[in-house]
N, CA, C and O atoms as CSV, one atom per row, in Angstrom:
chain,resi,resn,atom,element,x,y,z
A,1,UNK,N,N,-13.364,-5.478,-14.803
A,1,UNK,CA,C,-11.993,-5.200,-14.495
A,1,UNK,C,C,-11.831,-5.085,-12.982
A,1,UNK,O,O,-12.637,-4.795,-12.097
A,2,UNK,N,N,-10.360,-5.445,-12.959
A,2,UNK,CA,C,-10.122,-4.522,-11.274
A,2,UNK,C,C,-10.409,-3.151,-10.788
A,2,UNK,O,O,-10.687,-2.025,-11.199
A,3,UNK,N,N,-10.265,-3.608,-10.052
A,3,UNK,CA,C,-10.569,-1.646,-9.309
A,3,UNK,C,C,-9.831,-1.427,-7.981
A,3,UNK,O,O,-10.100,-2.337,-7.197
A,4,UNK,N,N,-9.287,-0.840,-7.654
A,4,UNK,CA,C,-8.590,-0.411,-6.204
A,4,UNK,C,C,-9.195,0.725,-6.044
A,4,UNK,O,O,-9.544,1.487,-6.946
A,5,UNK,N,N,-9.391,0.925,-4.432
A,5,UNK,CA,C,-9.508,2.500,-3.904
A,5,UNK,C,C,-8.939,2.738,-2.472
A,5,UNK,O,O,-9.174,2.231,-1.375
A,6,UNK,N,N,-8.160,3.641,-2.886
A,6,UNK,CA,C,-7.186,3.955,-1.386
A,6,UNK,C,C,-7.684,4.972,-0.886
A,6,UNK,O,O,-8.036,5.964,-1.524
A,7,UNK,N,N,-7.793,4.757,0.812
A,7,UNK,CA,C,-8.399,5.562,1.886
A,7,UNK,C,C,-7.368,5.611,2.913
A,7,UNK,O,O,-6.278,5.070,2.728
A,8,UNK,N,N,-7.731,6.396,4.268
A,8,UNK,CA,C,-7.365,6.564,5.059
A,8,UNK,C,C,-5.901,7.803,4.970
A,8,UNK,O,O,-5.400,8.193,6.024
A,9,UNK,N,N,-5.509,8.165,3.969
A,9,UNK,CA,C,-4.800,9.617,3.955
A,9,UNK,C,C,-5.445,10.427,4.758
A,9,UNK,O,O,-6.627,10.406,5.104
A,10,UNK,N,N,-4.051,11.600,5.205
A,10,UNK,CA,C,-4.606,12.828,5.479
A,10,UNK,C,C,-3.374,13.684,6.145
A,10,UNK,O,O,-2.188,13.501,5.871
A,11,UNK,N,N,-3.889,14.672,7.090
A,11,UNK,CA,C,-2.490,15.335,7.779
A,11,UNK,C,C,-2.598,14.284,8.937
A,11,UNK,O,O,-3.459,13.447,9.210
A,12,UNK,N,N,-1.406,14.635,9.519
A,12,UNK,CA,C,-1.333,14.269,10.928
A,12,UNK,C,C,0.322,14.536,11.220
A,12,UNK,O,O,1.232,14.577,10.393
A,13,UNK,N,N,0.391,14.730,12.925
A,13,UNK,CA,C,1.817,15.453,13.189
A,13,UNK,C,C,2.867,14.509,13.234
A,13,UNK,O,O,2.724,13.287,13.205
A,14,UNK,N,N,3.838,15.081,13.301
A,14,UNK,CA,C,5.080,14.539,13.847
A,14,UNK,C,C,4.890,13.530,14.505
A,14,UNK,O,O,4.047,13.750,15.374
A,15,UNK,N,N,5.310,12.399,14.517
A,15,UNK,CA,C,5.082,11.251,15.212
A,15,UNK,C,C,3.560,10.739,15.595
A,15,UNK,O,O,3.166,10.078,16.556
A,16,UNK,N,N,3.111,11.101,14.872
A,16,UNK,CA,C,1.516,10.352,14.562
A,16,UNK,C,C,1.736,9.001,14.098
A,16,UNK,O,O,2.813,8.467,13.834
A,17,UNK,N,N,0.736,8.590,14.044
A,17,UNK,CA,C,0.382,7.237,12.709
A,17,UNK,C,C,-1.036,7.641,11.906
A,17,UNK,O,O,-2.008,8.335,12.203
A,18,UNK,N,N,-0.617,6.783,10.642
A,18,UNK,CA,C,-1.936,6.924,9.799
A,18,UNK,C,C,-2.122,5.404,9.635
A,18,UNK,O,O,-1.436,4.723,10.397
A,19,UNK,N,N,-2.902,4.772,8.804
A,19,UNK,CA,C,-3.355,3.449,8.326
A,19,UNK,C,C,-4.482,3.691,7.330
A,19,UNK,O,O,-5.692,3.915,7.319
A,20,UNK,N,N,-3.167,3.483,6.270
A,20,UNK,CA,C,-3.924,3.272,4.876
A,20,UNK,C,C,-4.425,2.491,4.383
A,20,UNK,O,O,-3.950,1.440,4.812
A,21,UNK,N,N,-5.731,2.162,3.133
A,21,UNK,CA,C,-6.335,1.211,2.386
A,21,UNK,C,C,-6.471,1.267,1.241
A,21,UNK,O,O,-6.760,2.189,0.478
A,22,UNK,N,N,-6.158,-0.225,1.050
A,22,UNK,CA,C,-6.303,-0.383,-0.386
A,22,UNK,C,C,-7.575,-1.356,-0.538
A,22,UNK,O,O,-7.511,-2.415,0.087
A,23,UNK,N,N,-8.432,-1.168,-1.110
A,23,UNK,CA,C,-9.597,-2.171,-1.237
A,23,UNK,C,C,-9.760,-2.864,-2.483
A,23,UNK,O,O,-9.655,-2.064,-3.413
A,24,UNK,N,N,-9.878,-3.507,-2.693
A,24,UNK,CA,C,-10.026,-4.368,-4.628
A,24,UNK,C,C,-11.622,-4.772,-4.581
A,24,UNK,O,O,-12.342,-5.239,-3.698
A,25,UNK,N,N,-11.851,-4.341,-6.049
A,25,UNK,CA,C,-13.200,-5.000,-6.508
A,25,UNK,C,C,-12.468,-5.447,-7.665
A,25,UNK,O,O,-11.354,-5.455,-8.188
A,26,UNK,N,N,-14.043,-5.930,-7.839
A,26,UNK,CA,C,-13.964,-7.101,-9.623
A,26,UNK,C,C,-13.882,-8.497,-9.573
A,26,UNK,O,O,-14.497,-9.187,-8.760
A,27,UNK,N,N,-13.289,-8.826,-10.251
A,27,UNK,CA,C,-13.347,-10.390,-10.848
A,27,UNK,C,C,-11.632,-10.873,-9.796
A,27,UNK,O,O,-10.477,-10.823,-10.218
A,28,UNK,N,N,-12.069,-11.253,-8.550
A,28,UNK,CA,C,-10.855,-11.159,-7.691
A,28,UNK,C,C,-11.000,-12.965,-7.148
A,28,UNK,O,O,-11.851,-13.260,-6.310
A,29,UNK,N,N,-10.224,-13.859,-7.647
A,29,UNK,CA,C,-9.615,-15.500,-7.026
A,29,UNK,C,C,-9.022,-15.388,-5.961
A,29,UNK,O,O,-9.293,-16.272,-5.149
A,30,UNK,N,N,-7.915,-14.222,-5.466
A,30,UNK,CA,C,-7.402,-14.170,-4.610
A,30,UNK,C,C,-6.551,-13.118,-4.487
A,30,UNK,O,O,-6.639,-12.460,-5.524
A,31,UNK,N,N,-5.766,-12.628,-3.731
A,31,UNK,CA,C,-4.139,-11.443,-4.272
A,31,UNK,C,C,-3.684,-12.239,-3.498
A,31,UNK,O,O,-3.983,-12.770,-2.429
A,32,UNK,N,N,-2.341,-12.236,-4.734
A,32,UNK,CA,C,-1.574,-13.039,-4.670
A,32,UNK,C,C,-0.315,-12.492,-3.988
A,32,UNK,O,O,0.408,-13.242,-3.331
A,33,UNK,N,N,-0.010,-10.985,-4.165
A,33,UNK,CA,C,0.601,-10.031,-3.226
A,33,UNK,C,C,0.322,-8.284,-3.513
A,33,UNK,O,O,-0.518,-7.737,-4.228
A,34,UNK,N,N,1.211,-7.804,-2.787
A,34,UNK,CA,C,0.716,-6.385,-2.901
A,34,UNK,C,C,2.155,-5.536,-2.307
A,34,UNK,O,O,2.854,-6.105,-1.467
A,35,UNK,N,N,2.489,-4.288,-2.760
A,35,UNK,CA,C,2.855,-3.419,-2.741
A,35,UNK,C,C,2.617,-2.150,-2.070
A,35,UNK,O,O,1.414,-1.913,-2.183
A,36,UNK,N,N,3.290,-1.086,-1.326
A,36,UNK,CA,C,3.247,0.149,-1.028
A,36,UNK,C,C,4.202,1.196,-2.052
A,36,UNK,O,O,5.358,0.888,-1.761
A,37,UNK,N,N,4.241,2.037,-2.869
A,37,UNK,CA,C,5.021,2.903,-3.256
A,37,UNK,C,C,4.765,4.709,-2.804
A,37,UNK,O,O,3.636,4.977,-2.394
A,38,UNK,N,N,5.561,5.609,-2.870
A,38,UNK,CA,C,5.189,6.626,-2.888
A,38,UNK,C,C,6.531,7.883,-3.251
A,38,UNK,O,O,7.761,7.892,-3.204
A,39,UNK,N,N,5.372,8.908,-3.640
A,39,UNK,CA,C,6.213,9.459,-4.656
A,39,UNK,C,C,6.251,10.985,-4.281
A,39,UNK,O,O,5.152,11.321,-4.724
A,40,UNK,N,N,6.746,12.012,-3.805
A,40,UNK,CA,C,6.990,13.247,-4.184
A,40,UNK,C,C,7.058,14.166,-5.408
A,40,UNK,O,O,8.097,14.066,-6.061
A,41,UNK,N,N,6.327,14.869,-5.753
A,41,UNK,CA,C,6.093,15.644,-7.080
A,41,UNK,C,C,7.557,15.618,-7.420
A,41,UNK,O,O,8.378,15.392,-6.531
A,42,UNK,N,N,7.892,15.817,-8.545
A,42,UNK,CA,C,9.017,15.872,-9.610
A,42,UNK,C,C,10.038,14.502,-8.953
A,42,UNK,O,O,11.004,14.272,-9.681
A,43,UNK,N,N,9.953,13.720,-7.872
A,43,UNK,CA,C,10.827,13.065,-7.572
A,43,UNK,C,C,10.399,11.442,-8.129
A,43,UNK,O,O,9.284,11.105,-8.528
A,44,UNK,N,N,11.336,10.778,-8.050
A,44,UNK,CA,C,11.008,8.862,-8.273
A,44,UNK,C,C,9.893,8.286,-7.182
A,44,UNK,O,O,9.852,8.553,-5.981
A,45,UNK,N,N,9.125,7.542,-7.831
A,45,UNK,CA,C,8.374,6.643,-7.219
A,45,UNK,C,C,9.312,5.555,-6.361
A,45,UNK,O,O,10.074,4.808,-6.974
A,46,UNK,N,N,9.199,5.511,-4.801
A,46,UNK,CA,C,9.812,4.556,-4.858
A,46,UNK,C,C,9.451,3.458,-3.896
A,46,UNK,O,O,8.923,3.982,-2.916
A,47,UNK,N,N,9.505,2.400,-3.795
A,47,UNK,CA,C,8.702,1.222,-3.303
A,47,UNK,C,C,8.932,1.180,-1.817
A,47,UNK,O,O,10.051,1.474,-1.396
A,48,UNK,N,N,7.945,0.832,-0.964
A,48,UNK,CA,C,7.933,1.318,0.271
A,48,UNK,C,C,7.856,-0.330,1.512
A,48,UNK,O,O,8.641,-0.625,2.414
A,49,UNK,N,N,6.584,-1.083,1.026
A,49,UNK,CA,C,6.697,-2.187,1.206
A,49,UNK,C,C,6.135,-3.150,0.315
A,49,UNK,O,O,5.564,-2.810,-0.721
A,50,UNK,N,N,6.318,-4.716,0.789
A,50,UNK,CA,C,6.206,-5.435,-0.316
A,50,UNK,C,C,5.278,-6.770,0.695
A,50,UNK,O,O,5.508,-6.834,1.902
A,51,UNK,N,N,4.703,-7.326,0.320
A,51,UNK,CA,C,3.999,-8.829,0.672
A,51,UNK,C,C,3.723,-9.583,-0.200
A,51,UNK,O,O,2.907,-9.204,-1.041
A,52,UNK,N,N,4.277,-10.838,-0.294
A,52,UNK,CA,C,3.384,-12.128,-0.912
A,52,UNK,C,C,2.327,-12.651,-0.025
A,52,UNK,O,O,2.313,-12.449,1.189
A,53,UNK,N,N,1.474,-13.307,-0.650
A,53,UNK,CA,C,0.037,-14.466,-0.017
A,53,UNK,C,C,0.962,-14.843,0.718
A,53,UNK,O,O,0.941,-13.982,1.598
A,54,UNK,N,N,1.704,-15.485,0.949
A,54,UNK,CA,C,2.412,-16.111,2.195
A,54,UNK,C,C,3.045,-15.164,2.937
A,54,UNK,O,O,3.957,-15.703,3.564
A,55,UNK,N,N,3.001,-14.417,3.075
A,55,UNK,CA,C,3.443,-13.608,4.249
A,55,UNK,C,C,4.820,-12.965,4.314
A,55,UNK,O,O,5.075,-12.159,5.209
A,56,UNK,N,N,5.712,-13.299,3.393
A,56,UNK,CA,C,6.556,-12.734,2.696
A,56,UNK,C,C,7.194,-11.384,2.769
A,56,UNK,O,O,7.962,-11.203,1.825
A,57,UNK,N,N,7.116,-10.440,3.553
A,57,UNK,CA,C,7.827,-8.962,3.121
A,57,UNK,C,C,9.013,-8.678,2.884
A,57,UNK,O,O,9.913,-9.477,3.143
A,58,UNK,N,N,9.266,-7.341,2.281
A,58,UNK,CA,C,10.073,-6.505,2.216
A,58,UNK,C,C,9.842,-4.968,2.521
A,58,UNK,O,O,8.867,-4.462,1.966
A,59,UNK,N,N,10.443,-4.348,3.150
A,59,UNK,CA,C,10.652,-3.059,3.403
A,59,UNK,C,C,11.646,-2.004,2.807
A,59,UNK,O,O,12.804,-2.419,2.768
A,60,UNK,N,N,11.458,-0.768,2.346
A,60,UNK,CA,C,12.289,0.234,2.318
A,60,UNK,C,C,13.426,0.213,3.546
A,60,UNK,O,O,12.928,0.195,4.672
A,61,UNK,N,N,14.851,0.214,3.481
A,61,UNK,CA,C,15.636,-0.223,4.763
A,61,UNK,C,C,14.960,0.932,5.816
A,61,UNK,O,O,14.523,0.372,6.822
A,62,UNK,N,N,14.781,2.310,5.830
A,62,UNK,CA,C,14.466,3.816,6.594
A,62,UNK,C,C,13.354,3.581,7.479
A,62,UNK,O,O,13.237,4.017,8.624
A,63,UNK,N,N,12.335,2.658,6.676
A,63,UNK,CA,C,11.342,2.151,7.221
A,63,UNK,C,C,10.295,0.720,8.130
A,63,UNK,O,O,9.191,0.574,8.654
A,64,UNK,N,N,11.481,-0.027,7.854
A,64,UNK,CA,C,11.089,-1.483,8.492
A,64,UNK,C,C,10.854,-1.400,9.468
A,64,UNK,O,O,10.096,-2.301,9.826
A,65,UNK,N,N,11.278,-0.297,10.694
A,65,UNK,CA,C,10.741,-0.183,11.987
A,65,UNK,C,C,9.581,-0.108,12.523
A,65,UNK,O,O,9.047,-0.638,13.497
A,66,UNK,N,N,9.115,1.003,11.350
A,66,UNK,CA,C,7.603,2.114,11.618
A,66,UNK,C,C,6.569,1.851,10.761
A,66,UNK,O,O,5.558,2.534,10.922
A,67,UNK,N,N,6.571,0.907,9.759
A,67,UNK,CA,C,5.329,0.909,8.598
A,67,UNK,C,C,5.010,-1.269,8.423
A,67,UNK,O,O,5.863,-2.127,8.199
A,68,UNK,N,N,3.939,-1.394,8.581
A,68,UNK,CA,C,3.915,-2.650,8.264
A,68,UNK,C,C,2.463,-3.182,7.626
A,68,UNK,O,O,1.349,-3.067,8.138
A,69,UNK,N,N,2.941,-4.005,5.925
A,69,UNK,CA,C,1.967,-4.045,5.170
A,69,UNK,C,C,1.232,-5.408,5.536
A,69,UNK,O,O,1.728,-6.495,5.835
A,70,UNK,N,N,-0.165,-5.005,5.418
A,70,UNK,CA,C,-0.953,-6.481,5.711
A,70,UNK,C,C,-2.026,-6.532,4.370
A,70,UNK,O,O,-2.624,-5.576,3.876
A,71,UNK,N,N,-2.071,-8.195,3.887
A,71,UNK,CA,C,-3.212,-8.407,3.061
A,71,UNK,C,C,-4.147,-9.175,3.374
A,71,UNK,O,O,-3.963,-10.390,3.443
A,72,UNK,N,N,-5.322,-8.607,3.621
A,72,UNK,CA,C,-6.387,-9.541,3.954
A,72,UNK,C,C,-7.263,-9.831,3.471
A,72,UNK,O,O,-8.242,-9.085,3.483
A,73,UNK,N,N,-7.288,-11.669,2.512
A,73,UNK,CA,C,-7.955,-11.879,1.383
A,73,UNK,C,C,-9.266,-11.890,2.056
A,73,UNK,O,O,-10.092,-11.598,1.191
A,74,UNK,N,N,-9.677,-12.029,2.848
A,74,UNK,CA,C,-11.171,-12.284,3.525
A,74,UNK,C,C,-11.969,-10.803,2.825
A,74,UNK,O,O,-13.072,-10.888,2.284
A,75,UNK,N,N,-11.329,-9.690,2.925
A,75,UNK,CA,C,-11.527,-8.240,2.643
A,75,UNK,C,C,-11.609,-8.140,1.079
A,75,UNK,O,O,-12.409,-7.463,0.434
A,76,UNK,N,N,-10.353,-9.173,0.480
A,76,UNK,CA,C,-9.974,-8.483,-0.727
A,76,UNK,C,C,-9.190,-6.737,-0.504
A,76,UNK,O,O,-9.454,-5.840,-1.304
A,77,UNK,N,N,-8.356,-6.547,0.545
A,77,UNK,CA,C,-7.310,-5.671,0.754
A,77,UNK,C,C,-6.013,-5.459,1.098
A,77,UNK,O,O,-5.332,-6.464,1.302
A,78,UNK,N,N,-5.581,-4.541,1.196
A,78,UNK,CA,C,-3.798,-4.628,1.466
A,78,UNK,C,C,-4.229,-2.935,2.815
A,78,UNK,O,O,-5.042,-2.028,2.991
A,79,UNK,N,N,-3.440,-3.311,3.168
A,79,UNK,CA,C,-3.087,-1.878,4.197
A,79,UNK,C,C,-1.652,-2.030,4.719
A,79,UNK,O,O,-0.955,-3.033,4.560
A,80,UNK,N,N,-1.260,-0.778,5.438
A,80,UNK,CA,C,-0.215,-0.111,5.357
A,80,UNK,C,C,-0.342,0.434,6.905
A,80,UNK,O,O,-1.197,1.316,6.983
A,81,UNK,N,N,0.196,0.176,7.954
A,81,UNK,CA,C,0.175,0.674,9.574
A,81,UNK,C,C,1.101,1.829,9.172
A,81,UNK,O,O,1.623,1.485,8.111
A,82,UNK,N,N,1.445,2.772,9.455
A,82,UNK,CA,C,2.544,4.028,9.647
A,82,UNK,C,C,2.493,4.660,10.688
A,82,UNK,O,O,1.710,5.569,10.966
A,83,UNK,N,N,3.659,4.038,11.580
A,83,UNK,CA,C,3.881,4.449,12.841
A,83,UNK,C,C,4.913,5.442,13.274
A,83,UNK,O,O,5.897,5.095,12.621
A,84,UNK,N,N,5.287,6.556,14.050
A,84,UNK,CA,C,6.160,7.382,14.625
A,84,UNK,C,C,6.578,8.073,12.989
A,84,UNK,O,O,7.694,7.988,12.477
A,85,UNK,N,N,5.539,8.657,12.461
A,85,UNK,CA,C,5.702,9.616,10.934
A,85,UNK,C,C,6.331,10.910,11.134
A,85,UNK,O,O,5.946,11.805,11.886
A,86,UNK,N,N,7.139,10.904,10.526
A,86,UNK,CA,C,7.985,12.256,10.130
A,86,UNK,C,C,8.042,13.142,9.149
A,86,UNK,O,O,8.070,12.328,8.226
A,87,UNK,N,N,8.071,13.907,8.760
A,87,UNK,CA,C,7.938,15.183,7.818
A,87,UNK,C,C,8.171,14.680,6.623
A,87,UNK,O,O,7.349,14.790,5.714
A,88,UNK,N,N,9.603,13.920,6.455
A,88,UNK,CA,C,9.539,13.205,5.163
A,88,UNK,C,C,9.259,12.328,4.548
A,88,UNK,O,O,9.634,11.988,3.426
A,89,UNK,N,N,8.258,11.686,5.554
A,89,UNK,CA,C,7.415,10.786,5.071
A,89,UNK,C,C,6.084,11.252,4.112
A,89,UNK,O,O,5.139,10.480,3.950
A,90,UNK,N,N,6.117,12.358,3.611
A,90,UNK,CA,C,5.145,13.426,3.358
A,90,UNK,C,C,5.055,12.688,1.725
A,90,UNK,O,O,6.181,12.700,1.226
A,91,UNK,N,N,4.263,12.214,1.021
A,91,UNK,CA,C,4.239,11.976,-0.194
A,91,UNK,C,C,3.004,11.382,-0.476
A,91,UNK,O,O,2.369,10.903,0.463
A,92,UNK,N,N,2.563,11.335,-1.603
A,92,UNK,CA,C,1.478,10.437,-2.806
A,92,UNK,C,C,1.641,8.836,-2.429
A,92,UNK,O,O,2.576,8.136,-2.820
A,93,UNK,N,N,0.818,8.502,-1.796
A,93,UNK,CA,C,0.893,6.457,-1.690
A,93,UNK,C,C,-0.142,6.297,-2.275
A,93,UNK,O,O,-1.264,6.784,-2.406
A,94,UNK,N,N,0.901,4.965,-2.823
A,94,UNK,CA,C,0.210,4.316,-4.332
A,94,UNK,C,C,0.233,2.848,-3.942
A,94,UNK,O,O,1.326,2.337,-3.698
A,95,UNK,N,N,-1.056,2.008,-3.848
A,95,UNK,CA,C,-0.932,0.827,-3.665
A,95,UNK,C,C,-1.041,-0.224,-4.576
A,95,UNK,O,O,-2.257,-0.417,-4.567
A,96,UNK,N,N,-0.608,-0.951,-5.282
A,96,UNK,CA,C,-0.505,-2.210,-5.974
A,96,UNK,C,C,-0.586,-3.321,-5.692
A,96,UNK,O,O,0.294,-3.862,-5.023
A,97,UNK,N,N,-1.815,-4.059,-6.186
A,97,UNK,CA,C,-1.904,-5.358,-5.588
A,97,UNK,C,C,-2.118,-6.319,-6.832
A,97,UNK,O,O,-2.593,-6.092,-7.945
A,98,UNK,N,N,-1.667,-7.331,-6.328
A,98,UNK,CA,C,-0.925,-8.328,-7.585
A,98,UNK,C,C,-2.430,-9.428,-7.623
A,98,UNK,O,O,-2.676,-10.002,-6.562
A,99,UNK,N,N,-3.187,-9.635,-8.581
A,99,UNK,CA,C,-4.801,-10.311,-8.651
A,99,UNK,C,C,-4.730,-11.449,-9.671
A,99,UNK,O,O,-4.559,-11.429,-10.890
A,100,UNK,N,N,-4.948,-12.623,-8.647
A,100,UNK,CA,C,-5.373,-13.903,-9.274
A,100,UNK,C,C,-6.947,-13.967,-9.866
A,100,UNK,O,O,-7.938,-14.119,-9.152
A,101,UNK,N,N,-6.955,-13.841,-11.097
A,101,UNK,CA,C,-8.977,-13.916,-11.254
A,101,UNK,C,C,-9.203,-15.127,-11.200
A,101,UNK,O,O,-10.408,-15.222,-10.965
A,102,UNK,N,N,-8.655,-16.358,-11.295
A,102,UNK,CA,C,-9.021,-17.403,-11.998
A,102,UNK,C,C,-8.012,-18.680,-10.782
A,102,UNK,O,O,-6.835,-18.322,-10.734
A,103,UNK,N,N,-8.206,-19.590,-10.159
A,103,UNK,CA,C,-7.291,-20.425,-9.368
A,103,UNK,C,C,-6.576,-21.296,-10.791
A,103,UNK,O,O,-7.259,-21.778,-11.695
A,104,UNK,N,N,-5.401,-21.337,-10.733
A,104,UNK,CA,C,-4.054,-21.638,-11.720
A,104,UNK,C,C,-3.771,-20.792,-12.794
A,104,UNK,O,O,-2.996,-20.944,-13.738
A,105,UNK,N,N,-4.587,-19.800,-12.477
A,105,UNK,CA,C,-4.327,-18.563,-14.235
A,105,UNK,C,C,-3.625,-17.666,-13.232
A,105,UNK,O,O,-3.778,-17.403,-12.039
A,106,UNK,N,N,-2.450,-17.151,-14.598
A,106,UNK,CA,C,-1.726,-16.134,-13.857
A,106,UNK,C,C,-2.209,-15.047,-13.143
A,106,UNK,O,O,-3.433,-15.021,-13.016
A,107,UNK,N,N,-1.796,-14.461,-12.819
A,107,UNK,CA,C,-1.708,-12.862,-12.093
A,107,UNK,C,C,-1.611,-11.887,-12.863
A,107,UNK,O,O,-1.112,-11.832,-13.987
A,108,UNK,N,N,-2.375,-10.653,-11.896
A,108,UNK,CA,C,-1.839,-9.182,-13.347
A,108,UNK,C,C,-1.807,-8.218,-12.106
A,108,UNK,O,O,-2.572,-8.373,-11.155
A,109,UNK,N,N,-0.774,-7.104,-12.183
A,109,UNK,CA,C,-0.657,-6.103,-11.408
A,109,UNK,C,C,-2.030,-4.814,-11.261
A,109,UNK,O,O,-2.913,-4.801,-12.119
A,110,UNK,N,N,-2.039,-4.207,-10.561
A,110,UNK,CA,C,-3.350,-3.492,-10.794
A,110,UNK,C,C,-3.209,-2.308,-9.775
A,110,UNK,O,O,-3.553,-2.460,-8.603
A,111,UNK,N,N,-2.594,-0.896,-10.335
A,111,UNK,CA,C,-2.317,0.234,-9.332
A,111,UNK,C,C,-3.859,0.935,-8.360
A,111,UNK,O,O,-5.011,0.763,-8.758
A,112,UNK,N,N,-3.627,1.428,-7.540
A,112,UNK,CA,C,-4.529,2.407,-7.077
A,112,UNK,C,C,-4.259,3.802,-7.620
A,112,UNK,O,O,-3.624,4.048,-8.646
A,113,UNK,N,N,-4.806,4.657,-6.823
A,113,UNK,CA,C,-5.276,6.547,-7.771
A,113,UNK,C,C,-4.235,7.023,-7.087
A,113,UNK,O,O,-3.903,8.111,-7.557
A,114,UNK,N,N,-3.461,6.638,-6.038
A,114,UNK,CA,C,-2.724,7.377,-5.308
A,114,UNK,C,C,-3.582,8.392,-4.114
A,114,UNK,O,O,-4.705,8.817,-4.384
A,115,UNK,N,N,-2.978,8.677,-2.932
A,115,UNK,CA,C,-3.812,8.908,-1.916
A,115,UNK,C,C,-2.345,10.130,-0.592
A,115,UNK,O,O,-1.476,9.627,0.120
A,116,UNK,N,N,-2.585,11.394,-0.723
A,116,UNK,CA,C,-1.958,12.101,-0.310
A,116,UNK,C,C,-1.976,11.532,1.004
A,116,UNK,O,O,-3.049,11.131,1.453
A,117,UNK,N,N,-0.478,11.410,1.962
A,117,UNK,CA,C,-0.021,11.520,3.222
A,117,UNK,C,C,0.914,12.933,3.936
A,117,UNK,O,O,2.142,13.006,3.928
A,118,UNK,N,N,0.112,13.814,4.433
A,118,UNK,CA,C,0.873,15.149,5.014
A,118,UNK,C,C,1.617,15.025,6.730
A,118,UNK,O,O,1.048,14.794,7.797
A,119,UNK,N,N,2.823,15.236,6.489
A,119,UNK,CA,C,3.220,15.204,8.053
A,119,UNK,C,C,3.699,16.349,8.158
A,119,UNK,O,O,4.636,16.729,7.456
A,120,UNK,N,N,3.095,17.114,9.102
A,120,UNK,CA,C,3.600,18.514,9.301
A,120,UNK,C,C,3.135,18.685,10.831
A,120,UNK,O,O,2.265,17.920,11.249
A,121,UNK,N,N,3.693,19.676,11.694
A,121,UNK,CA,C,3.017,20.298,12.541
A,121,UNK,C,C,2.145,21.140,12.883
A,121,UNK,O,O,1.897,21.322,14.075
């Protein structure tokens, strides 16, 4: 099977940056794209950024300035830059990356464990 494992969480202040990872093992042809989400206890998951293999994004509108997702099949990963972080950027990131096993067989989605981000002073 797949496997993801997300790194690079932690605290850091007010206008810090972090740079998160998502790494894939297994039976991996390629990713085909990948995802950022993150979630606050009792609140909605909600999607943060987006990439296709071609280079493709989308952003949360709050965030297109300060966060930018990269996939690098050489790695088999996705990461996440987070630049000039603010307090409410404080949540659970969850990375999803979209896995070709096979060249012309479809794709299947495949979450990570989720990986705490603290912005505080």
């Amino acid at each position: 099977q797949v496997q993801l494992l997300e790194s690079g969480g932690g605290l850091v202040q007010p206008g810090g940056s972090l740079t998160l990872s998502c790494a894939a093992s297994g039976k991996i042809y390629n990713i085909a794209g990948a995802a950022w989400y993150r979630q606050v206890p009792g609140q909605q998951r909600d999607m943060v950024a987006a990439m296709t293999s071609g280079g493709g994004t989308n952003y949360a509108d709050s965030l297109r300035d300060r966060f930018t997702i990269r996939i690098n099949n050489a790695e088999h990963a996705v990461s996440l830059q987070m630049n000039n972080l603010k307090p409410d950027d404080t949540a659970v990131y969850y990375c999803r990356v979209t896995v070709r096993k096979y060249a012309g067989r479809p794709s299947a989605d495949y979450w990570g464990q989720g990986i705490q981000v603290t912005v505080s002073s």
